[in-house]
Each structure stands twice: as C-alpha cells, then as structure tokens.
PyMOL Python script that loads the backbone (N, CA, C, O; Angstrom):
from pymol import cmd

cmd.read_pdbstr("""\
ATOM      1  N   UNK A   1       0.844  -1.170   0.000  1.00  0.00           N
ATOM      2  CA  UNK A   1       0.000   0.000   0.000  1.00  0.00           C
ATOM      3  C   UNK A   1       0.893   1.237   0.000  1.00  0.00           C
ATOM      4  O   UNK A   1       1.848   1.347   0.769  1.00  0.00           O
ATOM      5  N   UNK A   2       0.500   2.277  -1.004  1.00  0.00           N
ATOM      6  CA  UNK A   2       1.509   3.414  -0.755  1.00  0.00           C
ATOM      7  C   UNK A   2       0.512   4.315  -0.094  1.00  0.00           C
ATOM      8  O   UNK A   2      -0.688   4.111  -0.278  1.00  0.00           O
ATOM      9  N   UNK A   3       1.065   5.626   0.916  1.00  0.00           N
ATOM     10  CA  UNK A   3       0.848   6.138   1.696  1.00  0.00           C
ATOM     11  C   UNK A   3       1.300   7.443   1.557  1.00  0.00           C
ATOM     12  O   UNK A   3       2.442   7.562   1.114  1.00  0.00           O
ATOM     13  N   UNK A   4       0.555   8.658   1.886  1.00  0.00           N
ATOM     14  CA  UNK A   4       0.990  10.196   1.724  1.00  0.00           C
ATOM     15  C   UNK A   4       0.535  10.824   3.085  1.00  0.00           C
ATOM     16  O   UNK A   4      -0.652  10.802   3.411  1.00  0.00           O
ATOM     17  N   UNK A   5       1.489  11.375   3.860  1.00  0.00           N
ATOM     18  CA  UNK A   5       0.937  11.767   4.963  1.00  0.00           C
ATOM     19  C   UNK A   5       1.703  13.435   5.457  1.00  0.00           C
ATOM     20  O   UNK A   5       2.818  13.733   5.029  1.00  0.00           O
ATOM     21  N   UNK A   6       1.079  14.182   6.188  1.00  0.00           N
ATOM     22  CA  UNK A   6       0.991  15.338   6.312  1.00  0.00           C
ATOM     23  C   UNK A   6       1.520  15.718   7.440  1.00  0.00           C
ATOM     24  O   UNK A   6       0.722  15.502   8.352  1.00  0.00           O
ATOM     25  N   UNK A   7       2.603  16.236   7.846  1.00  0.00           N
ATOM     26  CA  UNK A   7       3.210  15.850   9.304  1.00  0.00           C
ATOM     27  C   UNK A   7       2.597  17.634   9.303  1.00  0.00           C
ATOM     28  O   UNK A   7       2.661  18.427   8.364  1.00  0.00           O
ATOM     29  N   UNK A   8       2.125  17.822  10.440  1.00  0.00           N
ATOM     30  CA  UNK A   8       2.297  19.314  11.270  1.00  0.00           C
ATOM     31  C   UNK A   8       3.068  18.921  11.942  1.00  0.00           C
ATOM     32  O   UNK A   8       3.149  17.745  12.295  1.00  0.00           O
ATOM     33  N   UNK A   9       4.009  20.064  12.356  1.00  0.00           N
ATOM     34  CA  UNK A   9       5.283  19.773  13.148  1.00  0.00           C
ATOM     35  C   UNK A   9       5.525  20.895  13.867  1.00  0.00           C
ATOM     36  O   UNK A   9       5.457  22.029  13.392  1.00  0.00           O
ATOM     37  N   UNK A  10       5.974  20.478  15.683  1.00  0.00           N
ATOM     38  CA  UNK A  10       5.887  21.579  16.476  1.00  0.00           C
ATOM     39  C   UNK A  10       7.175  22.433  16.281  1.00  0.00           C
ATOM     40  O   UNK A  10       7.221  23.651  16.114  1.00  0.00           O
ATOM     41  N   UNK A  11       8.196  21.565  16.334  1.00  0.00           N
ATOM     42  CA  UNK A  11       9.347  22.755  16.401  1.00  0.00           C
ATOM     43  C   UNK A  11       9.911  23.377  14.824  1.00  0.00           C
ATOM     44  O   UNK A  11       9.435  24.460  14.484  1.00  0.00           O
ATOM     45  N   UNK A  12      10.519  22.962  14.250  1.00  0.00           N
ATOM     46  CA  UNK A  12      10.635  23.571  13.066  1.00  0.00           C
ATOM     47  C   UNK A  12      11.058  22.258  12.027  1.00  0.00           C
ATOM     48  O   UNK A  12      11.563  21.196  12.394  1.00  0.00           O
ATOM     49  N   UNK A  13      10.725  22.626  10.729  1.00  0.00           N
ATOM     50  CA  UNK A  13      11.230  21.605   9.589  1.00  0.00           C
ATOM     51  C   UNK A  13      12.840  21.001   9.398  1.00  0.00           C
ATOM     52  O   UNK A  13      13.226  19.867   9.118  1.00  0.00           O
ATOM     53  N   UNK A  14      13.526  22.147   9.650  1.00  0.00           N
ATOM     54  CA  UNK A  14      15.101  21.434   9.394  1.00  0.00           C
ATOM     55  C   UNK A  14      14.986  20.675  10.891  1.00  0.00           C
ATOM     56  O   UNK A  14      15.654  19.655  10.720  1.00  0.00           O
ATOM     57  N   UNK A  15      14.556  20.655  12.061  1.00  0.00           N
ATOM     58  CA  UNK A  15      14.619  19.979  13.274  1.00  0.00           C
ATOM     59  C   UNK A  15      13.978  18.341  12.997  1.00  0.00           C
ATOM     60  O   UNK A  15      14.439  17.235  13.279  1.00  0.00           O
ATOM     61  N   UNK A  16      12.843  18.726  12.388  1.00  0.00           N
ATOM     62  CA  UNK A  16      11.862  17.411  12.088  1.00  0.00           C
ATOM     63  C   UNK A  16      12.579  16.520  11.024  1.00  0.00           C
ATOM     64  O   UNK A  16      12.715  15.302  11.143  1.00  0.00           O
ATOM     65  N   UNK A  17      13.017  17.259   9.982  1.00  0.00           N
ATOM     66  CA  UNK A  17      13.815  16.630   8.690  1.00  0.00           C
ATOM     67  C   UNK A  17      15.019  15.979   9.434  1.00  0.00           C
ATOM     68  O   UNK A  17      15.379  14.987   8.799  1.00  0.00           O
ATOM     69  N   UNK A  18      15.555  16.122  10.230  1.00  0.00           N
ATOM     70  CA  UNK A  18      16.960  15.809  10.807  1.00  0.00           C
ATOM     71  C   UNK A  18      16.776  14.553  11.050  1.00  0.00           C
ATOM     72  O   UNK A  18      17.208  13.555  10.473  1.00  0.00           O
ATOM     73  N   UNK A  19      15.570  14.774  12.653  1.00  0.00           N
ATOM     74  CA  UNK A  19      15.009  13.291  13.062  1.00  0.00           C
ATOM     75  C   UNK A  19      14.646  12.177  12.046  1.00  0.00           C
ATOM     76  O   UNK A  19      15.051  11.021  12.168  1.00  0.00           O
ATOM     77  N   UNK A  20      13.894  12.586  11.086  1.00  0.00           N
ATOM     78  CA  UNK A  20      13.174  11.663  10.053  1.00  0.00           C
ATOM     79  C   UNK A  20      14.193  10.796   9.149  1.00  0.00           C
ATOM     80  O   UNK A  20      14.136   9.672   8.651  1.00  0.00           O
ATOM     81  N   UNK A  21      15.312  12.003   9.168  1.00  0.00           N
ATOM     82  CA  UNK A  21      16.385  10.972   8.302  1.00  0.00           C
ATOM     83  C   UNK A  21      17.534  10.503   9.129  1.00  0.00           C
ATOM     84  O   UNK A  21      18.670  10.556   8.658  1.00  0.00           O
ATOM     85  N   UNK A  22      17.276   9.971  10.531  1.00  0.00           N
ATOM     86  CA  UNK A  22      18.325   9.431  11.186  1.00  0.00           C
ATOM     87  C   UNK A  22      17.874   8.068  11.084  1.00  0.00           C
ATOM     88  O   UNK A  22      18.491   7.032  11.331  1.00  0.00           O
ATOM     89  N   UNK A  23      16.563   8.260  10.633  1.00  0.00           N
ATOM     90  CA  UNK A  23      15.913   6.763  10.850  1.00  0.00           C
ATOM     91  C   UNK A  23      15.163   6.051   9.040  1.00  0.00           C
ATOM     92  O   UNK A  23      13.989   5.823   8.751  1.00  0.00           O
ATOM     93  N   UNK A  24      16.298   5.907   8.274  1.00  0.00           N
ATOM     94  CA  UNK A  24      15.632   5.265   6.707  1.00  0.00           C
ATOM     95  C   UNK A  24      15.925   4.294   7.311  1.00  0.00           C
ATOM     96  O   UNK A  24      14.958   3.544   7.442  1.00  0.00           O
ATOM     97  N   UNK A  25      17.330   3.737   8.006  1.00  0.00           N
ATOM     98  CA  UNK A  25      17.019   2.156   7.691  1.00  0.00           C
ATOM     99  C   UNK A  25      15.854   1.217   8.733  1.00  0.00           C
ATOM    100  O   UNK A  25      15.374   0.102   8.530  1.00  0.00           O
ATOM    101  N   UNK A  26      15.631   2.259   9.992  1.00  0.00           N
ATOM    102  CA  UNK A  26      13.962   1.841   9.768  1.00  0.00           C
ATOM    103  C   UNK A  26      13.273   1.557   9.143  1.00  0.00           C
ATOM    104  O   UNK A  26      12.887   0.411   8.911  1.00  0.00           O
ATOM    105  N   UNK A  27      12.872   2.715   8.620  1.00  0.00           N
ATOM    106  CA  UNK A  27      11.727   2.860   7.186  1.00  0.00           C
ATOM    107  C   UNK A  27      11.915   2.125   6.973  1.00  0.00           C
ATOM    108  O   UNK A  27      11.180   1.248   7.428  1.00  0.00           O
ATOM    109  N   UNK A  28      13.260   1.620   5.927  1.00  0.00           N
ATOM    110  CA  UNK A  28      13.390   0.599   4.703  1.00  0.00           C
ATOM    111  C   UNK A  28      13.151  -0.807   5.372  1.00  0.00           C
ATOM    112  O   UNK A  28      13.309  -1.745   4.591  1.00  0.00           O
ATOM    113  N   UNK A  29      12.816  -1.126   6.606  1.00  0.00           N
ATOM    114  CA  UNK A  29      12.176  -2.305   7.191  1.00  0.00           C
ATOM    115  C   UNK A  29      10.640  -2.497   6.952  1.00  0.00           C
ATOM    116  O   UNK A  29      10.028  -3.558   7.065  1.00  0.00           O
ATOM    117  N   UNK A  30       9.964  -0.883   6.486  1.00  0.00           N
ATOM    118  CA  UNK A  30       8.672  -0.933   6.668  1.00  0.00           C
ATOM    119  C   UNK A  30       7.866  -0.587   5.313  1.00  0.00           C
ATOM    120  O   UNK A  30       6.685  -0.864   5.104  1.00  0.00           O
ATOM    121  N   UNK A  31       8.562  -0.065   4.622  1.00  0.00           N
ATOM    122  CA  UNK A  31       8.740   0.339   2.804  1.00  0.00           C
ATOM    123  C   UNK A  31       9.769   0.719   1.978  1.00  0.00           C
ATOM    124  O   UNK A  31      10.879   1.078   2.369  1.00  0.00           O
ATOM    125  N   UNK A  32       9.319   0.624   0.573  1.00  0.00           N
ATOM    126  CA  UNK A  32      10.208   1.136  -0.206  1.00  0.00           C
ATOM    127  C   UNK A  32      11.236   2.366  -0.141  1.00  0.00           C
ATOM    128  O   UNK A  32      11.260   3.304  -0.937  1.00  0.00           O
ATOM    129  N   UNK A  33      12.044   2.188   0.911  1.00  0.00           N
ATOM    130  CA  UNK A  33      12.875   3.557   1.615  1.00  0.00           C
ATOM    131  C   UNK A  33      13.437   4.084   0.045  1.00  0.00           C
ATOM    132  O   UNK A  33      13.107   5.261  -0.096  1.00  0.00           O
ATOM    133  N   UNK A  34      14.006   3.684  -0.880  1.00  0.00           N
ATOM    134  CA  UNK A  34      14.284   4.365  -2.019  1.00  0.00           C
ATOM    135  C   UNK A  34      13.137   5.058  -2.946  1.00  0.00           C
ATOM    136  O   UNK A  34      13.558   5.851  -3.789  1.00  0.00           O
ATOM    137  N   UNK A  35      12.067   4.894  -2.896  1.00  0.00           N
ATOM    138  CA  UNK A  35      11.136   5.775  -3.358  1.00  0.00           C
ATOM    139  C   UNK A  35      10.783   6.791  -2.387  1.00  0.00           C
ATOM    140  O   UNK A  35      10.615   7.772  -3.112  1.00  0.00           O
ATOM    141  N   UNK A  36      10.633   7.049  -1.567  1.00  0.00           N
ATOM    142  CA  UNK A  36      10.527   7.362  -0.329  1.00  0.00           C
ATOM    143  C   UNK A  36      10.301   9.113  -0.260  1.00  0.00           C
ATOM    144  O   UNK A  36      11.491   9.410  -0.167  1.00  0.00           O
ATOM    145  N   UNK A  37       9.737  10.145  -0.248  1.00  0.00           N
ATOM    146  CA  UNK A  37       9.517  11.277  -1.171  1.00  0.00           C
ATOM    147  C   UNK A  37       9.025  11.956   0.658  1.00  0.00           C
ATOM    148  O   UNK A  37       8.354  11.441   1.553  1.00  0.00           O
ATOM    149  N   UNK A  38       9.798  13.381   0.551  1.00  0.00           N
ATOM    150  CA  UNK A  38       9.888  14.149   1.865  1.00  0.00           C
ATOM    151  C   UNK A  38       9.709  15.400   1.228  1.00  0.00           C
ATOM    152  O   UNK A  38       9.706  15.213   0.011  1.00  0.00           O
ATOM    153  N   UNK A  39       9.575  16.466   1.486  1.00  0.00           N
ATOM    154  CA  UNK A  39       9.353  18.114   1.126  1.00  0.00           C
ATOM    155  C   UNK A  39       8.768  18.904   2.467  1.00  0.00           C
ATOM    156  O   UNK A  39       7.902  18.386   3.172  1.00  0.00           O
ATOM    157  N   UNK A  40       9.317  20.175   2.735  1.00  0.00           N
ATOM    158  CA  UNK A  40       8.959  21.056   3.417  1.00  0.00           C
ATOM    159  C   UNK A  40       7.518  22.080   2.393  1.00  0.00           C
ATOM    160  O   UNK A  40       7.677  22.664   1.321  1.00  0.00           O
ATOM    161  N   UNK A  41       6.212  21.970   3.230  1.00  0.00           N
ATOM    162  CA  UNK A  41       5.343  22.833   2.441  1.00  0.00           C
ATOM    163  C   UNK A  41       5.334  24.200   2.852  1.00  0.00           C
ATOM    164  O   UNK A  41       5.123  25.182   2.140  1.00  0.00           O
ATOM    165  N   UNK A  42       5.673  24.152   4.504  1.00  0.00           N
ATOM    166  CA  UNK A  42       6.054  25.459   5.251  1.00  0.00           C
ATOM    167  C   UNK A  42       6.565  25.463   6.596  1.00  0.00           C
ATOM    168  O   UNK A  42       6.773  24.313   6.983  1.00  0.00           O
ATOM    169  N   UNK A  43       6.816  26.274   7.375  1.00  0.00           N
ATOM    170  CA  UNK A  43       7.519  25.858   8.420  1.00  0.00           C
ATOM    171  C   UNK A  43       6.904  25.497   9.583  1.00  0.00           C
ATOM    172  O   UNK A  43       7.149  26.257  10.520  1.00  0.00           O
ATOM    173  N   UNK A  44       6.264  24.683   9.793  1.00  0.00           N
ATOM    174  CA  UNK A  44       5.383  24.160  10.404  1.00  0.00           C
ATOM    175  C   UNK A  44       4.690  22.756   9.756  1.00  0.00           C
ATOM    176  O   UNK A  44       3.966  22.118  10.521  1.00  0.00           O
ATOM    177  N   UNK A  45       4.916  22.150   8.113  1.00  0.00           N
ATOM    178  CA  UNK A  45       4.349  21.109   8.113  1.00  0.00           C
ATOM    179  C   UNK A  45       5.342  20.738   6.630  1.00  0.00           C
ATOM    180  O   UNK A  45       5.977  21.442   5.844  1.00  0.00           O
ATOM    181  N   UNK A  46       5.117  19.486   6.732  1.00  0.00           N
ATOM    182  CA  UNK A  46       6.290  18.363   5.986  1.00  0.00           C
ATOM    183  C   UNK A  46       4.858  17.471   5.309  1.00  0.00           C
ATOM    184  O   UNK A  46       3.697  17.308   5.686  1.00  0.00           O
ATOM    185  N   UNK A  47       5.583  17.074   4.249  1.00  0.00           N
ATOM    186  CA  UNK A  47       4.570  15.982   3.144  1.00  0.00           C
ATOM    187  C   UNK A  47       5.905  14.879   3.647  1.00  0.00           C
ATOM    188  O   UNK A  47       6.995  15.127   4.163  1.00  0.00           O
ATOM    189  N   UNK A  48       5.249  13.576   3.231  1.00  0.00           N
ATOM    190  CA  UNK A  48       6.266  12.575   3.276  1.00  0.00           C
ATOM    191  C   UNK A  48       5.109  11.236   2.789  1.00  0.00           C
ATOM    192  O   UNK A  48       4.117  10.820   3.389  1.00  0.00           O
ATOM    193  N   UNK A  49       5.570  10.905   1.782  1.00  0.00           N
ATOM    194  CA  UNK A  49       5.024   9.960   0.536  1.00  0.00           C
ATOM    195  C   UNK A  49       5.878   8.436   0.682  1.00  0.00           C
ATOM    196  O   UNK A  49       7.027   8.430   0.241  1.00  0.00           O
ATOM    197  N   UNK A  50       5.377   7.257   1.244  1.00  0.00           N
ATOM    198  CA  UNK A  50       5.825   6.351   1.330  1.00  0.00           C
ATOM    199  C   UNK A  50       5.206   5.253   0.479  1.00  0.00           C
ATOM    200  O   UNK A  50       4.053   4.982   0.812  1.00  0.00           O
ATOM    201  N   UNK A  51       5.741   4.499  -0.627  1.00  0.00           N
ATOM    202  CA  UNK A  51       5.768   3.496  -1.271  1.00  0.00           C
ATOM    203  C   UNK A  51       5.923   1.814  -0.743  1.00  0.00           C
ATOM    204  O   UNK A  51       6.869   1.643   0.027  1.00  0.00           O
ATOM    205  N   UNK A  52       5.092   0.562  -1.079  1.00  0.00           N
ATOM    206  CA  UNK A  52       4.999  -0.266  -0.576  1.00  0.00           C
ATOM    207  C   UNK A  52       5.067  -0.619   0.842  1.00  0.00           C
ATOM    208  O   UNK A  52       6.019  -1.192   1.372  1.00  0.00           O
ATOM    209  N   UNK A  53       3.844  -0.185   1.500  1.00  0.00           N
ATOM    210  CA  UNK A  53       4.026  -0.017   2.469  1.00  0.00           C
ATOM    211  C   UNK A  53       3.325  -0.958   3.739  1.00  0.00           C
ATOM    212  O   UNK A  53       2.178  -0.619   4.028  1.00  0.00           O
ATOM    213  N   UNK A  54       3.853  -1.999   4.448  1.00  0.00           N
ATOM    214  CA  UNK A  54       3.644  -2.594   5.336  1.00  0.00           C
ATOM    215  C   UNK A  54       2.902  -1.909   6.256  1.00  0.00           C
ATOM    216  O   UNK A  54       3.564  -1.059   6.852  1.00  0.00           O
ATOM    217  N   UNK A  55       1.743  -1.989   6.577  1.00  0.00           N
ATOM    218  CA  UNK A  55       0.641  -1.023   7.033  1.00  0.00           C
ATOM    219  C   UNK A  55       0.633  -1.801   8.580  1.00  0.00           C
ATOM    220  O   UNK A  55       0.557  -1.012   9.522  1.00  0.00           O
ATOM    221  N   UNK A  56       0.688  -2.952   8.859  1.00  0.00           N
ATOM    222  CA  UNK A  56       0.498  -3.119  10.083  1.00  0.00           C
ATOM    223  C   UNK A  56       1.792  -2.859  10.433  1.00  0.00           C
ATOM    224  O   UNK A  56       1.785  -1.646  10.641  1.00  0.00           O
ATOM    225  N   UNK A  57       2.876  -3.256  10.618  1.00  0.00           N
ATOM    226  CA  UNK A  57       4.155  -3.266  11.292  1.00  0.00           C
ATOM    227  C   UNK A  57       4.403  -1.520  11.232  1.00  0.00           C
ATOM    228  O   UNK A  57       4.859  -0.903  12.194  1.00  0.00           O
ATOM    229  N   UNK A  58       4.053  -0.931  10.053  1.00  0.00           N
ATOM    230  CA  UNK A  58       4.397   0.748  10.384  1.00  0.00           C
ATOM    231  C   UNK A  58       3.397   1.560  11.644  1.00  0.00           C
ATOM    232  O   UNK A  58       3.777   2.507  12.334  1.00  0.00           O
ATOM    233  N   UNK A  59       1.714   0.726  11.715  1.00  0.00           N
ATOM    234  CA  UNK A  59       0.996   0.950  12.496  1.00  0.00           C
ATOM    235  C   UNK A  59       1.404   1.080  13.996  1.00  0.00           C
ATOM    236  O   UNK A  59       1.187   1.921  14.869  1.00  0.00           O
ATOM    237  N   UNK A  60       2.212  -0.324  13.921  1.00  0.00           N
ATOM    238  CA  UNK A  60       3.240  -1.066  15.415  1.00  0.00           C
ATOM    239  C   UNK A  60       3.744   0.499  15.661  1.00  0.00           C
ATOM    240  O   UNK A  60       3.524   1.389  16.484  1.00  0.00           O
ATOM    241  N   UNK A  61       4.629   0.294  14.345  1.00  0.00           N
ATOM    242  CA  UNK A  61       6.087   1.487  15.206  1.00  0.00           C
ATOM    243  C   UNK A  61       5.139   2.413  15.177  1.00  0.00           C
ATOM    244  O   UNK A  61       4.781   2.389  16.355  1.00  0.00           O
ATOM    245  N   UNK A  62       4.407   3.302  14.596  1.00  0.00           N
ATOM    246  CA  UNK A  62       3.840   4.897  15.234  1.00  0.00           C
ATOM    247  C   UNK A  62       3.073   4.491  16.495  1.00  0.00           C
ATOM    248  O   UNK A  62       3.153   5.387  17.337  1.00  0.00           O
ATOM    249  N   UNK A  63       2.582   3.772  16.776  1.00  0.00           N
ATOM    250  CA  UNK A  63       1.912   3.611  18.272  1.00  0.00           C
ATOM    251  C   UNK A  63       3.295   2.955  19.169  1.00  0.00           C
ATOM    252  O   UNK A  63       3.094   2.312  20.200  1.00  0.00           O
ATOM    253  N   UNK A  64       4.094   3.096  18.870  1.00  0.00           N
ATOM    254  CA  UNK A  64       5.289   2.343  20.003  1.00  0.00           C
ATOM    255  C   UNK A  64       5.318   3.162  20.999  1.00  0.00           C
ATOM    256  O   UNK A  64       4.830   4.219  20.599  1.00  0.00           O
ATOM    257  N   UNK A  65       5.859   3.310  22.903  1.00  0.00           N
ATOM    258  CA  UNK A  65       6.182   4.428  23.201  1.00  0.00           C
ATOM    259  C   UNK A  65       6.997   5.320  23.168  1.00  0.00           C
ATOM    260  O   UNK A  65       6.943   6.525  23.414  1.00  0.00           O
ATOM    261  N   UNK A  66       8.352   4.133  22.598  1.00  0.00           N
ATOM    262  CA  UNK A  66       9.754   4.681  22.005  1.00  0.00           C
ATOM    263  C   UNK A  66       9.341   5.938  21.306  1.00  0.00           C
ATOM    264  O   UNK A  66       9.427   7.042  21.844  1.00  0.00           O
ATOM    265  N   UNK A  67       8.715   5.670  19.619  1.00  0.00           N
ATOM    266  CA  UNK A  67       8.585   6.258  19.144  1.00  0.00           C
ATOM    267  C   UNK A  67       7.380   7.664  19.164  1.00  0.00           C
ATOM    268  O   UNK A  67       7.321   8.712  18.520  1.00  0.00           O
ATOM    269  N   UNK A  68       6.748   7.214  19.954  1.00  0.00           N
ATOM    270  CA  UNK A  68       5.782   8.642  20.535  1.00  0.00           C
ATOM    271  C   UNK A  68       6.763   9.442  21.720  1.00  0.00           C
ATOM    272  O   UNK A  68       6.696  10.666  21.832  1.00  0.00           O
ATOM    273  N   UNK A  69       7.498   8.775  22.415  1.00  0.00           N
ATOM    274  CA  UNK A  69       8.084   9.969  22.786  1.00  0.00           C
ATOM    275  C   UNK A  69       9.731  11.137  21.698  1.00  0.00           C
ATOM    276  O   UNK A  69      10.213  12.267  21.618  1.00  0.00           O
ATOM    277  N   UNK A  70       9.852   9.916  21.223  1.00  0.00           N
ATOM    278  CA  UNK A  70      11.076  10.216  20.666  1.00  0.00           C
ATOM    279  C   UNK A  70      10.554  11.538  19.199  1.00  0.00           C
ATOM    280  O   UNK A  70      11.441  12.238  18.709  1.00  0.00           O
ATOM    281  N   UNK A  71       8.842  11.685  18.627  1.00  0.00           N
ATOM    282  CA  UNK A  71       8.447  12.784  17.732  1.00  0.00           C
ATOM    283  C   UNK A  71       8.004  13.425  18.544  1.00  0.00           C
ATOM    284  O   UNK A  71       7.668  14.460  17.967  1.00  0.00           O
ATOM    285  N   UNK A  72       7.658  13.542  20.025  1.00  0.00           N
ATOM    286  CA  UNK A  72       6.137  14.238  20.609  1.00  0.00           C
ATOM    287  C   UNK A  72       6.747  15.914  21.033  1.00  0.00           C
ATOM    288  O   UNK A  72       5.880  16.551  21.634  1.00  0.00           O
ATOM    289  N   UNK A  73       7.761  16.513  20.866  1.00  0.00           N
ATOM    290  CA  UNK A  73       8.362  17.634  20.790  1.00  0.00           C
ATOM    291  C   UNK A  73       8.445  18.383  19.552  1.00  0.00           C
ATOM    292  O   UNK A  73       8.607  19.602  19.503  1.00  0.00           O
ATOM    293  N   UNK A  74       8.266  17.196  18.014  1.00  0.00           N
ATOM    294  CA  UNK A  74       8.871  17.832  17.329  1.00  0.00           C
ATOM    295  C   UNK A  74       7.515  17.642  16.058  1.00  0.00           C
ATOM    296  O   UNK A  74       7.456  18.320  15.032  1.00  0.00           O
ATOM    297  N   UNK A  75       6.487  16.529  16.465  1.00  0.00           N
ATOM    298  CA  UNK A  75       5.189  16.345  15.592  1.00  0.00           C
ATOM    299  C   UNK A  75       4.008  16.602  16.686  1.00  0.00           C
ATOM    300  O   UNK A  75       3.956  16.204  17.849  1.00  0.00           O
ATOM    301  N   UNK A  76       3.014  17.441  15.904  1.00  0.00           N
ATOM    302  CA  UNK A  76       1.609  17.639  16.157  1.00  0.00           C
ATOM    303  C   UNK A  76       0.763  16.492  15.878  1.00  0.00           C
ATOM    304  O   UNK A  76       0.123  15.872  16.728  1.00  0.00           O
ATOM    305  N   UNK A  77       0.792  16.297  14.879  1.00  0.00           N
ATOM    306  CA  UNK A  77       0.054  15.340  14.155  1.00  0.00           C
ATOM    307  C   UNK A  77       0.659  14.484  13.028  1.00  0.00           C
ATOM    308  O   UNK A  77       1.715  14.829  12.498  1.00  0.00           O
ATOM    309  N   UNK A  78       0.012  13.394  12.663  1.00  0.00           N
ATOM    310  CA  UNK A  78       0.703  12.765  11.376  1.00  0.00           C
ATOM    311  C   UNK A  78      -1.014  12.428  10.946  1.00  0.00           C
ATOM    312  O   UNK A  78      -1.681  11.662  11.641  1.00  0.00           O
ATOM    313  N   UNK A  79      -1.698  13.244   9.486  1.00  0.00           N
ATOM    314  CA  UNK A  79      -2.587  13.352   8.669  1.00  0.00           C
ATOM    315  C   UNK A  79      -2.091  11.787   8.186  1.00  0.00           C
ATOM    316  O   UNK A  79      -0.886  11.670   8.409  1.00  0.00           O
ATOM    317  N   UNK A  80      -2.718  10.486   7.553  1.00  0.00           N
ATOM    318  CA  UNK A  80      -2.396   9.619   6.536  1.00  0.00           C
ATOM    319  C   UNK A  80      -3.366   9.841   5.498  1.00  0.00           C
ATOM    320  O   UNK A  80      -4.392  10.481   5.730  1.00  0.00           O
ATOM    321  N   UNK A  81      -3.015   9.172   3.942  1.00  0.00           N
ATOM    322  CA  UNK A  81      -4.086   9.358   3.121  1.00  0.00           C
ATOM    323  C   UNK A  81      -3.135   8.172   2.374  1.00  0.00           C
ATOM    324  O   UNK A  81      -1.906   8.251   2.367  1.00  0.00           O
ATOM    325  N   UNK A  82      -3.746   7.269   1.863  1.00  0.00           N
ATOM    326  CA  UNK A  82      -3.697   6.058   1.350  1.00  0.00           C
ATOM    327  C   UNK A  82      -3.952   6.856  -0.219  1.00  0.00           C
ATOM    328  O   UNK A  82      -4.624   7.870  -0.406  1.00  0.00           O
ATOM    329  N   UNK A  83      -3.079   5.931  -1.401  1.00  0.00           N
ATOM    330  CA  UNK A  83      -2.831   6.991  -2.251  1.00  0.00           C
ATOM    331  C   UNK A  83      -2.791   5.456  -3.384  1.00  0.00           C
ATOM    332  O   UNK A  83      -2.011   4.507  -3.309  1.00  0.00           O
ATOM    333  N   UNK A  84      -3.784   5.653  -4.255  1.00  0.00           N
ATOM    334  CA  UNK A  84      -4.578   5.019  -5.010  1.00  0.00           C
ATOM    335  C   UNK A  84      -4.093   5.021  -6.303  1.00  0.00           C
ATOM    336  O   UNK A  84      -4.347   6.190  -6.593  1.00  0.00           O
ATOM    337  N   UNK A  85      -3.348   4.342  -7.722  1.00  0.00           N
ATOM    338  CA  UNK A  85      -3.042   5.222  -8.570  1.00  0.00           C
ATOM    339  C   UNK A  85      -4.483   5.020  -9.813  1.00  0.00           C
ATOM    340  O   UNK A  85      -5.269   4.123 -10.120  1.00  0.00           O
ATOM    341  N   UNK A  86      -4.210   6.423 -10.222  1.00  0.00           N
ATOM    342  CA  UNK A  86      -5.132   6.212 -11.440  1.00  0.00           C
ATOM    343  C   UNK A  86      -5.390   5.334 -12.935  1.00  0.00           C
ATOM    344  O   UNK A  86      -4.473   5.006 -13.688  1.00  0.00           O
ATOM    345  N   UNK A  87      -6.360   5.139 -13.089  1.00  0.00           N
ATOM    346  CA  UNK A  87      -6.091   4.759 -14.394  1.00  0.00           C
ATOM    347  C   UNK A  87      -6.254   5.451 -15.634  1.00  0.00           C
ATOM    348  O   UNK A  87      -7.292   6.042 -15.933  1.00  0.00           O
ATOM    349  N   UNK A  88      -5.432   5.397 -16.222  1.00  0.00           N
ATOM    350  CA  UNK A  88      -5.474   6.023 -18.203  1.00  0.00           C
ATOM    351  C   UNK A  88      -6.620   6.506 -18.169  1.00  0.00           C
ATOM    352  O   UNK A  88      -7.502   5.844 -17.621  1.00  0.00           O
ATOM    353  N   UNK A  89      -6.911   7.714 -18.709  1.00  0.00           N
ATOM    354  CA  UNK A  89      -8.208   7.869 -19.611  1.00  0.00           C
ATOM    355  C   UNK A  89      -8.436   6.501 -20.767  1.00  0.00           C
ATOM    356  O   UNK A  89      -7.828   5.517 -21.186  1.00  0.00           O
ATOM    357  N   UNK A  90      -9.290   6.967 -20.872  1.00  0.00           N
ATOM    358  CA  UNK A  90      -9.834   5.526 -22.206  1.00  0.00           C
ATOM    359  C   UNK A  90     -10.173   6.662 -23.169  1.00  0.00           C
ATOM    360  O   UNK A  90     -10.607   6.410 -24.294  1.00  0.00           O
TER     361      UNK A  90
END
""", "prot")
cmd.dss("prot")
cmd.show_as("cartoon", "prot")
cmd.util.cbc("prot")
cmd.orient("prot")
C-alpha cells in the first residue's frame, strides 16, 4: 500500500527533517525507503510519501512508546491518506 501523509510539526522543519532521516534504515524495514519522497510545504508542516508499504508493522512502530516519545516535541500530528493510482483515460 503506498501512503501520503501530512506531518504538522511543532518545532521547526530542518529539526523534524533531521530526526526523520536518522531513521531510513527503519523505514526501509517498513517500505520502499528508495522511493521514499519528503518536502517542506512550510515551516510548520512536511509531506512525506511512502511506497509499498507494510501497514500493520508501520501501524506497530507509530503507536510504540519509544517512538511517541522520541516525535512528541517535534510532531503535532501525522494526517495519513492512502494513495490510489489512477487509471489512463480511455
């Protein structure tokens, strides 16, 4: 399943971007870490687009407490949107 999700983020983007990329070879346990698509929209919220994506085991790690304490300074929220591809016009 690929996945597009919307981080609001409390402290700032280069802070959040830092954290996010200390941890691919996570990710790449949980999806396609080489497709793997990040952008700042403003300073306060991050896009981050994940490809083949193991939906329960990524479910695991965002509910872990490790990992809720280790974003809870630096994420508000994490928006998901499950990301469908289209087909051709006919």
């Amino acid at each position: 399943m690929d996945l597009h999700i919307i981080v609001k983020i409390k402290s700032s983007y280069q802070e959040w971007k830092a954290l996010f990329d200390l941890h691919s070879e996570k990710r790449a346990q949980l999806c396609d870490e080489s497709k793997t698509l990040v952008g700042e929209v403003d300073t306060t919220t991050a896009t981050v687009t994940l490809f083949s994506v193991d939906v329960e085991a990524m479910g695991a790690m965002m509910a872990d407490p490790e990992f809720i304490k280790m974003t809870e300074e630096h994420v508000e929220e994490h928006i998901r949107y499950v990301i469908n591809p289209l087909s051709p016009p006919q």
